[in-house]
DSSP file (Angstrom, degrees, kcal/mol; ACC not computed):
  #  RESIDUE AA STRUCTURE BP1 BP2  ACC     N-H-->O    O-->H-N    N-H-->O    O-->H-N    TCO  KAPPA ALPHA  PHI   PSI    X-CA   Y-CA   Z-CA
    1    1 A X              0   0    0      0, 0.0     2,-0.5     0, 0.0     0, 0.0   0.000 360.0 360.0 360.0 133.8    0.0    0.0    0.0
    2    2 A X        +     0   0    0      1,-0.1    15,-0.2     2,-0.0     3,-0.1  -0.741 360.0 177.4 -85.6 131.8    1.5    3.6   -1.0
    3    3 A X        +     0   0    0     13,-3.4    14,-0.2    -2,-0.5    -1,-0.1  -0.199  35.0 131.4-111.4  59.6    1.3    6.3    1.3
    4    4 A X        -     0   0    0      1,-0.2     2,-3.5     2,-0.1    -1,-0.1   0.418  50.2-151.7 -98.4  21.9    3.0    8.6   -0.7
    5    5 A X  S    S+     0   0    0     11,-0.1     2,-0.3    -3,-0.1    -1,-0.2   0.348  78.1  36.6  68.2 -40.9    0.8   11.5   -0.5
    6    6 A X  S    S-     0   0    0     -2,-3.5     2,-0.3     8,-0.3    -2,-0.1  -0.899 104.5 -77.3-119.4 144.7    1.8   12.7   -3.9
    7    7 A X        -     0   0    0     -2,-0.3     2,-0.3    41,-0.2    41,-0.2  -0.815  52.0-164.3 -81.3 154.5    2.7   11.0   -7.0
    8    8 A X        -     0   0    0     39,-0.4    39,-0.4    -2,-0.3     2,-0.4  -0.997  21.0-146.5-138.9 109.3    5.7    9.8   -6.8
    9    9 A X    >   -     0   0    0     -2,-0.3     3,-1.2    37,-0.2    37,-0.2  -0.759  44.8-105.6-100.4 116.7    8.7    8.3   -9.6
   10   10 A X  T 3  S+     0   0    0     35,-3.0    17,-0.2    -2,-0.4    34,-0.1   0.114 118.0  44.7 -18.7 132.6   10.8    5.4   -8.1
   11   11 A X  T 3  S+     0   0    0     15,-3.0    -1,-0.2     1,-0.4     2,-0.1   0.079  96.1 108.6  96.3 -23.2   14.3    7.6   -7.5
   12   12 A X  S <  S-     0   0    0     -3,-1.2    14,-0.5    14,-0.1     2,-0.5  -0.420  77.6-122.7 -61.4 144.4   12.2   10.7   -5.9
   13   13 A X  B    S+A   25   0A   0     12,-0.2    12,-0.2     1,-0.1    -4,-0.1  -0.776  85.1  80.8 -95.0 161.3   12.3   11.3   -2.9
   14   14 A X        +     0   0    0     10,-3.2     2,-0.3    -2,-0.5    -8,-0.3   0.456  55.7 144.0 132.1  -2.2    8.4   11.2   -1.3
   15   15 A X        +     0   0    0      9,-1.2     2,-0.5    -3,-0.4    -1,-0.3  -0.570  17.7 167.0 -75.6 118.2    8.1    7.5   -0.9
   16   16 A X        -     0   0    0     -2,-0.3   -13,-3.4     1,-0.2   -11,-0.1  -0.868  19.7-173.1-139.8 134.7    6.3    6.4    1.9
   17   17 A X  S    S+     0   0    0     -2,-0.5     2,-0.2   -15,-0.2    -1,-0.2   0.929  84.8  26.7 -82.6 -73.3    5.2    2.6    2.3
   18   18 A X  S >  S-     0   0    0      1,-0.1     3,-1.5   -16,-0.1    -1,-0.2  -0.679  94.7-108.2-108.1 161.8    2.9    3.2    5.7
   19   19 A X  T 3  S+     0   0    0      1,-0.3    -1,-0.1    -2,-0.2    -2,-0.1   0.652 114.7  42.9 -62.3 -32.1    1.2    6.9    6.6
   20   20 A X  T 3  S+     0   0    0      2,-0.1    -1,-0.3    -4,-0.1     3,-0.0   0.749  83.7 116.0-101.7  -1.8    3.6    7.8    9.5
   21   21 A X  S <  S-     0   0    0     -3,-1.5     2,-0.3     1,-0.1    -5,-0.0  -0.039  76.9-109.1 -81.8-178.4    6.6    6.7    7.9
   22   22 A X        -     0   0    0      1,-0.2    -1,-0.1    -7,-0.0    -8,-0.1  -0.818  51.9 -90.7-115.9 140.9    9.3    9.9    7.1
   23   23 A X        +     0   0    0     -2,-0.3     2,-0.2   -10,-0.1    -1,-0.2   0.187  64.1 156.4 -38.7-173.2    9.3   10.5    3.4
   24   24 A X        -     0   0    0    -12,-0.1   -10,-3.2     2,-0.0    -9,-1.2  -0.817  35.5 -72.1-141.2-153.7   12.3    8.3    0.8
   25   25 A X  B     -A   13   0A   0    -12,-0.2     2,-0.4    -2,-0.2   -12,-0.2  -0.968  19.4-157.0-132.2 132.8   13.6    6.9   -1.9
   26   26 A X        -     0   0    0    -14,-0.5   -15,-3.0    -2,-0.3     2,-0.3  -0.754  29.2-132.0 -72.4 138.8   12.6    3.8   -3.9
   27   27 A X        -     0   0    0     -2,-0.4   -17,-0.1   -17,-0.2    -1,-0.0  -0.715  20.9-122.5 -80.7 130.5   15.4    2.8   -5.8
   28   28 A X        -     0   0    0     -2,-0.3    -1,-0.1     1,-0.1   -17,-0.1  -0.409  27.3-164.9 -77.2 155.6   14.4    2.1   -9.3
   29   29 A X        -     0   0    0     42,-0.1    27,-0.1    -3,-0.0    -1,-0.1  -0.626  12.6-163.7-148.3  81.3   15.2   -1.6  -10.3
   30   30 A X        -     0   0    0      1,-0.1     2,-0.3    25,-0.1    27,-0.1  -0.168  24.8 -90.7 -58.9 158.8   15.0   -2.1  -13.8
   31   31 A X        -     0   0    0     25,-0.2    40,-0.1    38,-0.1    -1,-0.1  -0.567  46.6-100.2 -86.1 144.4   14.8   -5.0  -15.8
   32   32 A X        -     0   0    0     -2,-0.3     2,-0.3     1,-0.1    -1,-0.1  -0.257  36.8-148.3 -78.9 152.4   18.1   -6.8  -17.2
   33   33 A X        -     0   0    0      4,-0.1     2,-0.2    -3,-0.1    -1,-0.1  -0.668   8.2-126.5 -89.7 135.3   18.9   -5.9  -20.8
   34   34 A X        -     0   0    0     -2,-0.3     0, 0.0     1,-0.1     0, 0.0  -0.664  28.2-114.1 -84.6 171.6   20.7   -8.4  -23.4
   35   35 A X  S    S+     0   0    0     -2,-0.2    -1,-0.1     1,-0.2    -2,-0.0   0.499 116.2  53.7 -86.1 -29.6   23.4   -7.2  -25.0
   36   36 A X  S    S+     0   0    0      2,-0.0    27,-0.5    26,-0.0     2,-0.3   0.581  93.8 101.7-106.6 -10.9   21.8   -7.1  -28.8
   37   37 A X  E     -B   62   0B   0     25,-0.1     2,-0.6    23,-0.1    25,-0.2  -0.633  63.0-153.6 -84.4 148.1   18.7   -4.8  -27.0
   38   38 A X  E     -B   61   0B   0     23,-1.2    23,-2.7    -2,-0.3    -3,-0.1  -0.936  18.3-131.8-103.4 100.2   18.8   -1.1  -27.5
   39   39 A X  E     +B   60   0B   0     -2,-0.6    21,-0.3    21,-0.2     3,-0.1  -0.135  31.8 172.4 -53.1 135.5   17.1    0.6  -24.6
   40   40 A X  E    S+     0   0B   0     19,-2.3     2,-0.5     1,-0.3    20,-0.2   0.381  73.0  11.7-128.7 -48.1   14.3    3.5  -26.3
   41   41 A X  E     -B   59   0B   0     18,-2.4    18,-1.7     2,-0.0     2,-0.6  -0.907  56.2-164.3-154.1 162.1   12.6    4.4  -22.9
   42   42 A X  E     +B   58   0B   0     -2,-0.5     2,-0.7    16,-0.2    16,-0.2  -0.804  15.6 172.3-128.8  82.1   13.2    3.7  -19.3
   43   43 A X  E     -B   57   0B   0     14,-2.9    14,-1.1    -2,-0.6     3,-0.1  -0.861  17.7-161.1-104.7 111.2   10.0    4.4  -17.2
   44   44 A X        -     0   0    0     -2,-0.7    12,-0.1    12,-0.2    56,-0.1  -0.254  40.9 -68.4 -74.8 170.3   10.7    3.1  -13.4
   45   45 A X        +     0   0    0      8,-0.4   -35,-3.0   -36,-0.1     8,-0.3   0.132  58.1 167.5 -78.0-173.0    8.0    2.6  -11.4
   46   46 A X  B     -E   52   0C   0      6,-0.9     6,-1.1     9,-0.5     2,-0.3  -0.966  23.0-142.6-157.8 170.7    5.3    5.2   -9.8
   47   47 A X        +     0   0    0    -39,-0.4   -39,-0.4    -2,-0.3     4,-0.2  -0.861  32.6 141.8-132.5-172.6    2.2    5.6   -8.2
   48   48 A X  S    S-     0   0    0     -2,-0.3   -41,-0.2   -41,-0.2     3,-0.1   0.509  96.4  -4.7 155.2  22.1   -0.7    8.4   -8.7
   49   49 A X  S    S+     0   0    0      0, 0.0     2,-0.4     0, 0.0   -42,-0.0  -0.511 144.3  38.4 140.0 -32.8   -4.5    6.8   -8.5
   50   50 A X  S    S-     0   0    0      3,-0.0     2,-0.6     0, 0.0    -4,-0.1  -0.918  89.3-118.9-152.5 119.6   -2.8    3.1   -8.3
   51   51 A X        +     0   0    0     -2,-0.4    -4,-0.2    -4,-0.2     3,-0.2  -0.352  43.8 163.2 -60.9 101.8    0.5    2.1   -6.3
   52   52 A X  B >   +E   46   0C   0     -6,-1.1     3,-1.1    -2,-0.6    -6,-0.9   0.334  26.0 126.6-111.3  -2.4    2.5    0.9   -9.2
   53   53 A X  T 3   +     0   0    0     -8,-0.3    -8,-0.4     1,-0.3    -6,-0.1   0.565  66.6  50.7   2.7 -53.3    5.8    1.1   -7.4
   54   54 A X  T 3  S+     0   0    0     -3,-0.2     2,-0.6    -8,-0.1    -1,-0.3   0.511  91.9  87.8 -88.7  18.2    7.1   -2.6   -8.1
   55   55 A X    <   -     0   0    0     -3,-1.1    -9,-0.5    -9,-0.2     2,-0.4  -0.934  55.8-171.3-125.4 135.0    6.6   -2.5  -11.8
   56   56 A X  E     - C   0  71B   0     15,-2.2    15,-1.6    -2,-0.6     2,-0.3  -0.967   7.5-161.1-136.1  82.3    9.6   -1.1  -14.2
   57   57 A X  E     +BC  43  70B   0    -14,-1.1   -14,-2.9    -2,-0.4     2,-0.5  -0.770  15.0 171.8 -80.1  90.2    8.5   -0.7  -17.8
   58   58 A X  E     -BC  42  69B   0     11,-2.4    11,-2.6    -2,-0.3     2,-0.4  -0.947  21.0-152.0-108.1 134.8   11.8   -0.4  -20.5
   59   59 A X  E     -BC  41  68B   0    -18,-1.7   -18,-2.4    -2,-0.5   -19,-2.3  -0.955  21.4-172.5-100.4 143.4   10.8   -0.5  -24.3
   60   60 A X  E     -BC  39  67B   0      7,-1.8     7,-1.3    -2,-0.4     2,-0.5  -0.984  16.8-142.2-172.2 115.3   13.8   -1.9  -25.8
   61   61 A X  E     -BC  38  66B   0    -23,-2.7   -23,-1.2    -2,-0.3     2,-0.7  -0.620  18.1-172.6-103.0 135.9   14.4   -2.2  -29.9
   62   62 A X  E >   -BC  37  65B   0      3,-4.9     3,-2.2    -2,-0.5   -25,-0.1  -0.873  68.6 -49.0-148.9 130.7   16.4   -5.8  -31.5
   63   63 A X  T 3  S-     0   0    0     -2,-0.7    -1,-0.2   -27,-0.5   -25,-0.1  -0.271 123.5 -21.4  25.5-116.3   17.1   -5.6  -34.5
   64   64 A X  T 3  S+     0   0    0     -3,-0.1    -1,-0.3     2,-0.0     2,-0.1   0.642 117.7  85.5 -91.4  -2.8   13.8   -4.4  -36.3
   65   65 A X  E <   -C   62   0B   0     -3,-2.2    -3,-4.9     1,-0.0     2,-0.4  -0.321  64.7-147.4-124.7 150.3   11.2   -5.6  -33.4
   66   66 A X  E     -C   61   0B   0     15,-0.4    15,-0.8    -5,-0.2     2,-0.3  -0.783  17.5-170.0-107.9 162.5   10.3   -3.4  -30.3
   67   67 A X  E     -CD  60  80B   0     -7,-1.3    -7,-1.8    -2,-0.4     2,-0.4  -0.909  27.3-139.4-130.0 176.2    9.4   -5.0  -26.7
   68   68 A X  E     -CD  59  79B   0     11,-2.4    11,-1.3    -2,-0.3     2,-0.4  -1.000  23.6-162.0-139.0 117.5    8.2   -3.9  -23.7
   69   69 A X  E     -CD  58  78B   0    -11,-2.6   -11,-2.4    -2,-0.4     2,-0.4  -0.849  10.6-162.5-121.0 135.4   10.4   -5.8  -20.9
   70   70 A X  E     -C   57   0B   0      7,-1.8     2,-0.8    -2,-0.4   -13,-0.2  -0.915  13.2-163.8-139.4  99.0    8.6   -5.6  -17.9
   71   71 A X  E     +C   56   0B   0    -15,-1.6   -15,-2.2    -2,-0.4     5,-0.2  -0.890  31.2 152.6-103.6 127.2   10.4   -6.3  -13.8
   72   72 A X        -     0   0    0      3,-3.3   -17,-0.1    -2,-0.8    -2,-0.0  -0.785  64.7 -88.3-127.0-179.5    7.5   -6.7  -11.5
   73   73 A X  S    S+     0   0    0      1,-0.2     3,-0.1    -2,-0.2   -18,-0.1   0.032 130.2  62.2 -73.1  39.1    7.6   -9.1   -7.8
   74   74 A X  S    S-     0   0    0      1,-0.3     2,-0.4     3,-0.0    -1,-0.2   0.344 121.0-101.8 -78.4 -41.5    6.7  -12.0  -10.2
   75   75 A X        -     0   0    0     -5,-0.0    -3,-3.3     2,-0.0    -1,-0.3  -0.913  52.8 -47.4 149.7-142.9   10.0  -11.7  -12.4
   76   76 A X        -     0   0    0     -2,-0.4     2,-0.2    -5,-0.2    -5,-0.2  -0.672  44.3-163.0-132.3 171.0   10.7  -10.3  -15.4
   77   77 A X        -     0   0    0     -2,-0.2    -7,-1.8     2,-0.0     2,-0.3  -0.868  11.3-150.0-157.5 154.7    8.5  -10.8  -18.7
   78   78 A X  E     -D   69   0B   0     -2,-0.2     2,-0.4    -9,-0.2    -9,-0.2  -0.892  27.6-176.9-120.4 128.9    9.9   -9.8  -23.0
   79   79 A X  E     -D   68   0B   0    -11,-1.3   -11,-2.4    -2,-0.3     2,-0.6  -0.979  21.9-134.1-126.4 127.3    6.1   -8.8  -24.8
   80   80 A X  E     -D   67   0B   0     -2,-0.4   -13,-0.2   -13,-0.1     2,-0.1  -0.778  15.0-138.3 -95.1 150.6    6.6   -8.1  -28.4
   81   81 A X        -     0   0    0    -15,-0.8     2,-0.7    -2,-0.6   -15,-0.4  -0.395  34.2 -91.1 -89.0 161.6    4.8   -4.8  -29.6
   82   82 A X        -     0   0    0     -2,-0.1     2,-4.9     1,-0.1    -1,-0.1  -0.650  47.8-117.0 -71.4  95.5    3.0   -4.9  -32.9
   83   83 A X        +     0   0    0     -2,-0.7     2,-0.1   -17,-0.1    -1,-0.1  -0.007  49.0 163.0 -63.6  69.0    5.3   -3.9  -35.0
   84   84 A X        -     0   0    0     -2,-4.9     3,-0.5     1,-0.1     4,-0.4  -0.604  47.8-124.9 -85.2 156.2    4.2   -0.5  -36.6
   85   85 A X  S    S+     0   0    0      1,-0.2     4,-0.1    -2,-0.1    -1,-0.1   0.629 104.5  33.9 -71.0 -25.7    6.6    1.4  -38.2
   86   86 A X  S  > S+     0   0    0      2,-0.1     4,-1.1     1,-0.1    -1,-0.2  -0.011  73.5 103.1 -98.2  15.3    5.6    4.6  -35.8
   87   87 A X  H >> S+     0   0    0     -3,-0.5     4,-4.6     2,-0.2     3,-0.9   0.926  81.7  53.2-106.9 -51.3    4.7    3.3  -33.0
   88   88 A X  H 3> S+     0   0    0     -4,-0.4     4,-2.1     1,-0.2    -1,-0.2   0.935 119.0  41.0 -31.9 -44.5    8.8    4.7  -31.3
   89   89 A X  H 3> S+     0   0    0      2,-0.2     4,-1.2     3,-0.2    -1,-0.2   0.740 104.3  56.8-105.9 -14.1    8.0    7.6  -32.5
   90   90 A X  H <X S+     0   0    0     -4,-1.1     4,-0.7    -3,-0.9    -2,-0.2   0.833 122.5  45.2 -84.8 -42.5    3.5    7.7  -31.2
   91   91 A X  H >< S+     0   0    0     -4,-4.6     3,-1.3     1,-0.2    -2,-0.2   0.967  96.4  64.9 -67.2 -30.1    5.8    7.0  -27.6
   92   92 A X  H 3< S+     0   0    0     -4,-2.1    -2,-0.2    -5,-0.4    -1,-0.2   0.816 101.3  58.3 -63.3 -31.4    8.2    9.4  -28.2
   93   93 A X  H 3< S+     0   0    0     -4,-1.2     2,-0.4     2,-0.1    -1,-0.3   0.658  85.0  81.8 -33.9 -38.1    5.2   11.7  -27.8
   94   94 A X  S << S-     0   0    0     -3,-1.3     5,-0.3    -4,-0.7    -4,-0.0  -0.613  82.8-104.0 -95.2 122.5    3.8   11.2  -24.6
   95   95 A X    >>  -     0   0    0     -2,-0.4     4,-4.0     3,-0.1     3,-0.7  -0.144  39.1-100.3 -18.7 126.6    4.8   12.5  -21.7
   96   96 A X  H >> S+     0   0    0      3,-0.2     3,-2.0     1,-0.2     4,-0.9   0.793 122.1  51.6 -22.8 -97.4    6.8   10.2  -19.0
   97   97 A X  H 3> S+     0   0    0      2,-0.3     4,-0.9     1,-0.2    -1,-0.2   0.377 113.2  41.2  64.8 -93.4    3.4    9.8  -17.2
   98   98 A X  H <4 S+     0   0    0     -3,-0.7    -1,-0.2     1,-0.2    -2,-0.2   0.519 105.7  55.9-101.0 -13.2    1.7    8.9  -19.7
   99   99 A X  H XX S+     0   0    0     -4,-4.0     4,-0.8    -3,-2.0     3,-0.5   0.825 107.9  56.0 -82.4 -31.4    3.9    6.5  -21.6
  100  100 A X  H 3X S+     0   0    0     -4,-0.9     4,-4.0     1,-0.2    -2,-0.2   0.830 105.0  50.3 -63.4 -41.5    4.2    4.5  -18.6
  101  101 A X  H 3X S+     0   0    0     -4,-0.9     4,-2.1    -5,-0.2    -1,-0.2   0.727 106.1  52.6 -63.4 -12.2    0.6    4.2  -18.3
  102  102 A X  H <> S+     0   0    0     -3,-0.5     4,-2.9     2,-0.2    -1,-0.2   0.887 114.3  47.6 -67.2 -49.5    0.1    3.1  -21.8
  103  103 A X  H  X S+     0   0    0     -4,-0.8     4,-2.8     2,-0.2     5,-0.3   0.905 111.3  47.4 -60.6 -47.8    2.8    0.4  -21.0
  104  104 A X  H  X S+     0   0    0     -4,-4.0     4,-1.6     1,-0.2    -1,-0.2   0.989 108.4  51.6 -56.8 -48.1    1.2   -0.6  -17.8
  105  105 A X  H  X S+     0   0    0     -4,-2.1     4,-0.8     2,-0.2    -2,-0.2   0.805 112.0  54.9 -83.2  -9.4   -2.5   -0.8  -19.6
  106  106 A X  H >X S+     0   0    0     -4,-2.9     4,-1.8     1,-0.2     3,-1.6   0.993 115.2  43.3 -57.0 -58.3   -0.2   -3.5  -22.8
  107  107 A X  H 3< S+     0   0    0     -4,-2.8    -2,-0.2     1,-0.4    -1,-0.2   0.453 108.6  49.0 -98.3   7.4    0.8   -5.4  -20.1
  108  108 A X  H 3X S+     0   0    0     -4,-1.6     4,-1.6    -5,-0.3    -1,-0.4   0.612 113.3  48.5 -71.6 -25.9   -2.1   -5.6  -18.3
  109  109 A X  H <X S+     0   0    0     -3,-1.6     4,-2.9    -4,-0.8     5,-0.2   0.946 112.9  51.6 -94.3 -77.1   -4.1   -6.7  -21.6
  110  110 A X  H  < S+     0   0    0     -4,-1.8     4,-0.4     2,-0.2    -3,-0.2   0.595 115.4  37.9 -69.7  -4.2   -1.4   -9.3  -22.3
  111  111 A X  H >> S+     0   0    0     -5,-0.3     3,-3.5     3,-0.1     4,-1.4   0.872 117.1  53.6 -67.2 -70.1   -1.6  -10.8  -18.9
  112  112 A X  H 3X S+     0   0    0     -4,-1.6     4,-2.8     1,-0.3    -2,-0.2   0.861 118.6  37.7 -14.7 -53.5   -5.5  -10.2  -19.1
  113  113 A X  H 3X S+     0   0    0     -4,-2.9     4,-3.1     2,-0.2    -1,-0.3   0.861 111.0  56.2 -74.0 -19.6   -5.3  -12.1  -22.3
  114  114 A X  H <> S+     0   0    0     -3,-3.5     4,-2.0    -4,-0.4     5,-0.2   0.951 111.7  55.7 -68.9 -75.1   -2.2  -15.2  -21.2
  115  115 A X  H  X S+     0   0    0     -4,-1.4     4,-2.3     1,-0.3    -2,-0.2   0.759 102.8  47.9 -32.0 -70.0   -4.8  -15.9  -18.4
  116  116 A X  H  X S+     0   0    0     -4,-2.8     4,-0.7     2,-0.2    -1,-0.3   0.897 115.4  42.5 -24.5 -68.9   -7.7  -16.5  -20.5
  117  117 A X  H >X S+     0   0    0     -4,-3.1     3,-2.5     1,-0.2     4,-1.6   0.969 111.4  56.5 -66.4 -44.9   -6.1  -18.8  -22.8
  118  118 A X  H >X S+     0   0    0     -4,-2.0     4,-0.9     1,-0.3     3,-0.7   0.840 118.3  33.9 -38.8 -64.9   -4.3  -20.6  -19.9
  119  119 A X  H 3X S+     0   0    0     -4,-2.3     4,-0.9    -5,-0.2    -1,-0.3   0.655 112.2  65.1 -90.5  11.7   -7.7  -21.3  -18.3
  120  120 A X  H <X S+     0   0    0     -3,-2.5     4,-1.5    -4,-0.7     3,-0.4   0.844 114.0  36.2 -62.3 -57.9   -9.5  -21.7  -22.0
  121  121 A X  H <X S+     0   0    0     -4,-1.6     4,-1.3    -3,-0.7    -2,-0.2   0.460 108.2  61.6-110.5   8.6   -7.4  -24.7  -22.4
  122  122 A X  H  X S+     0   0    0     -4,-0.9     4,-2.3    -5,-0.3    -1,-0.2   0.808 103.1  48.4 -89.5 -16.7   -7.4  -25.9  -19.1
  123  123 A X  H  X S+     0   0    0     -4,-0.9     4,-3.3    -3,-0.4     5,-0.2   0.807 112.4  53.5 -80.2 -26.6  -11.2  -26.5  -19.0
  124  124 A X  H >X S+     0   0    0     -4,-1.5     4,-1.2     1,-0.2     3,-0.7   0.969 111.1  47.1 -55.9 -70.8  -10.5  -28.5  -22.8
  125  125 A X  H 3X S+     0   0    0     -4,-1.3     4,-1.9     1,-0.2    -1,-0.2   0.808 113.9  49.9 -20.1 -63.5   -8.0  -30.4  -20.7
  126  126 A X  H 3X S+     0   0    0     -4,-2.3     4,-2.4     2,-0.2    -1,-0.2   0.828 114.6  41.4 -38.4 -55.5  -10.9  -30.9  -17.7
  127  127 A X  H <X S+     0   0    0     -4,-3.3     4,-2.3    -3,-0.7     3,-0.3   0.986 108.2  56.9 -87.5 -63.5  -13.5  -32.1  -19.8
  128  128 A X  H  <>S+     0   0    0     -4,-1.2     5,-3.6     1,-0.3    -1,-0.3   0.599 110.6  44.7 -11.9 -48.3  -11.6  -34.2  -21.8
  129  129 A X  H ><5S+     0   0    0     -4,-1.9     3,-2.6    -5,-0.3    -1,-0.3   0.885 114.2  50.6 -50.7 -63.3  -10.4  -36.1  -18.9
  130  130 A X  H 3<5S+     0   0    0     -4,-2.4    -2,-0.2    -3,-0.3    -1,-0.1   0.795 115.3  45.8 -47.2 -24.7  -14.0  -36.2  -17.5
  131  131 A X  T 3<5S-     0   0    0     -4,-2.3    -1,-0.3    -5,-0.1    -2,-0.3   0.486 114.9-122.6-105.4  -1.3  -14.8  -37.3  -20.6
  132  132 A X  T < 5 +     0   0    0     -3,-2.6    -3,-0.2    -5,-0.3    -4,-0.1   0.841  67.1 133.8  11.5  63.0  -11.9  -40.0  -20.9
  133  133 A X      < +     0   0    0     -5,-3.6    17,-1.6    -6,-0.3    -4,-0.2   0.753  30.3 115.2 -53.2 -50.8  -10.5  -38.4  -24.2
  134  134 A X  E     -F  149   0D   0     15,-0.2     2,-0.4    -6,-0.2    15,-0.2  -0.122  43.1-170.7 -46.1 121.1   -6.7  -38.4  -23.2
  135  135 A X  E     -F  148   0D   0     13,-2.4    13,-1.3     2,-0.0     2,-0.3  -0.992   9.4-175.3-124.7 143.0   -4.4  -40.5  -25.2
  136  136 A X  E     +F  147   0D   0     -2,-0.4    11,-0.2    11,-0.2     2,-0.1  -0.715   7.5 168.3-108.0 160.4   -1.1  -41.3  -24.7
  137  137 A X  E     -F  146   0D   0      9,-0.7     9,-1.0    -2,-0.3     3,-0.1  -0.419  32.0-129.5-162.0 101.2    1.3  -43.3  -26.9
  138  138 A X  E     -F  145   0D   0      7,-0.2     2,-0.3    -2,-0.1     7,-0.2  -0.010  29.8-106.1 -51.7 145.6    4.7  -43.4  -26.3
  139  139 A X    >   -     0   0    0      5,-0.8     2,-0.7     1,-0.1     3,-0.7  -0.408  30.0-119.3 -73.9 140.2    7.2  -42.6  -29.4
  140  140 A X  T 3  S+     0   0    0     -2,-0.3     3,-0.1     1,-0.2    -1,-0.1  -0.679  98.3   4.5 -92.1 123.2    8.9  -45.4  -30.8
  141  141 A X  T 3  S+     0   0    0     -2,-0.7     2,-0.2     1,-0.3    -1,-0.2   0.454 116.7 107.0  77.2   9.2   13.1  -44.9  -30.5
  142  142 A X  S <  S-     0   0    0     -3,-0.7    -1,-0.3     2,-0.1     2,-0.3  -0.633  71.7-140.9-100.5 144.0   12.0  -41.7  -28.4
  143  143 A X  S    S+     0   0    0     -2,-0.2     2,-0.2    -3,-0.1    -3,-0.1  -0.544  78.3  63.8-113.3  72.1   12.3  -41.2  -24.8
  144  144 A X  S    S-     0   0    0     -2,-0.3    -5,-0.8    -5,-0.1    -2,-0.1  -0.623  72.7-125.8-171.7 164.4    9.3  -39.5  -24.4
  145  145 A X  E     -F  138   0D   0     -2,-0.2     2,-0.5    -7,-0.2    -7,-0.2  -0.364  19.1-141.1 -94.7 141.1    5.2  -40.1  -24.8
  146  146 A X  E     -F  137   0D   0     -9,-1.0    -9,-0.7    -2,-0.0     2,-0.6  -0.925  21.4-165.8-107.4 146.4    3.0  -37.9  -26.8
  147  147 A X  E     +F  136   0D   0     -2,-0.5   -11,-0.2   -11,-0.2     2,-0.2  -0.917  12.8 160.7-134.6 112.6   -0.5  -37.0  -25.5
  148  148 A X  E     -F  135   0D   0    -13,-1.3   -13,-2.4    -2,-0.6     2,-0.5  -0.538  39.7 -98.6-137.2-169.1   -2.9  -35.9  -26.7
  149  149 A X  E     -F  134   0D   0    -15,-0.2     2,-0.3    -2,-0.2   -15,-0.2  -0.953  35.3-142.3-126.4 131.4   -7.0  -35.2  -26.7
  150  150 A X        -     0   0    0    -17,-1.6     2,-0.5    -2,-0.5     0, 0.0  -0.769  24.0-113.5 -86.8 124.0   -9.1  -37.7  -29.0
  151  151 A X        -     0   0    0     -2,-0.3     3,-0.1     1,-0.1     2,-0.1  -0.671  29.7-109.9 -82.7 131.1  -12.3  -36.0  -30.8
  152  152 A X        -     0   0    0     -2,-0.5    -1,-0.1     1,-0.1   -19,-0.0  -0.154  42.9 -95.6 -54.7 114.6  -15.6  -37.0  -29.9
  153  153 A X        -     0   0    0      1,-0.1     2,-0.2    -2,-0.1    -1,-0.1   0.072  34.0-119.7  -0.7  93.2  -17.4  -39.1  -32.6
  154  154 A X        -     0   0    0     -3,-0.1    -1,-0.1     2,-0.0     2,-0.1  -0.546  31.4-159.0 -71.0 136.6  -19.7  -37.0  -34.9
  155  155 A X        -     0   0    0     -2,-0.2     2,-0.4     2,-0.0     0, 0.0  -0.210   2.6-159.0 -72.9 170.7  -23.4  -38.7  -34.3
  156  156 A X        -     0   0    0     -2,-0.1     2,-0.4     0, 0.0    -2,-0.0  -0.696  18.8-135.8-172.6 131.7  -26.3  -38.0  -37.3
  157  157 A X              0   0    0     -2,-0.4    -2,-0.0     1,-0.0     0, 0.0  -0.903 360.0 360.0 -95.8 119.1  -29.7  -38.5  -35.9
  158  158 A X              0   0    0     -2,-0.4    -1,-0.0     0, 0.0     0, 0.0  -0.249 360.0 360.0 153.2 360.0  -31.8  -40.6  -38.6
């Protein structure tokens, strides 16, 4: 929970974790780079309507492709951006601010969206199972089994 009173960008001083505590500084913690990425913007984290504080937003170009490399307390995450030809230059517009909040609401929409399929193909899994669908077969001269979900019989009613 923030109590910073203000907003406040990791490296500021004004950072205050509980209500009595005497302002600080968050130390910014960015996400590690490879060597072949060319860092394009570096937004540490912030709050200002939502304590955003652990999450560290770099857009980051290789070779023709942007991402958006994301350190949160989960880890780290690489999302590649859609690759319009303008799309460096539609950030290079915005305010600090308000390119980080753009960033936050991609990688909120590509969790949003990771989540969904993950439990989309866990209910296939479910019923399959329920349904005893699952087949296995082990590979021949392979060390390892393939498995997979058998489709139910089409019926035609008479």
């Amino acid at each position: 929970m923030c109590c910073c009173g203000k907003p406040t960008i990791n490296g500021e001083l004004g950072y205050r974790w509980q209500p009595n505590d005497a302002p600080s500084i968050r130390q910014p913690y960015p996400p590690t780079l490879r060597e072949d990425e060319v860092l394009l913007y570096d937004e540490p984290g912030r709050c200002g309507g939502l304590d955003h504080h652990s999450h560290h937003f770099c857009v980051v170009k290789h070779y023709n492709s942007l991402f958006l490399v994301v350190r949160h307390g989960g880890g780290e995450e690489r999302i590649r951006l859609f690759p319009h030809r303008g799309l460096s230059d539609m950030l290079a517009g915005l305010e600090s601010n308000a390119r980080y909040w753009i960033l936050s609401t991609i990688h909120a929409a590509h969790r949003d969206g990771a989540d969904e399929a993950r439990q989309k193909e866990a209910e296939t899994w479910r019923k399959a199972a329920a349904e005893g669908r699952i087949k296995t077969r082990k590979q021949r001269g392979a060390n390892f089994v393939k498995v997979s979900i058998e489709t139910p019989a089409l019926t035609f009613d008479k």
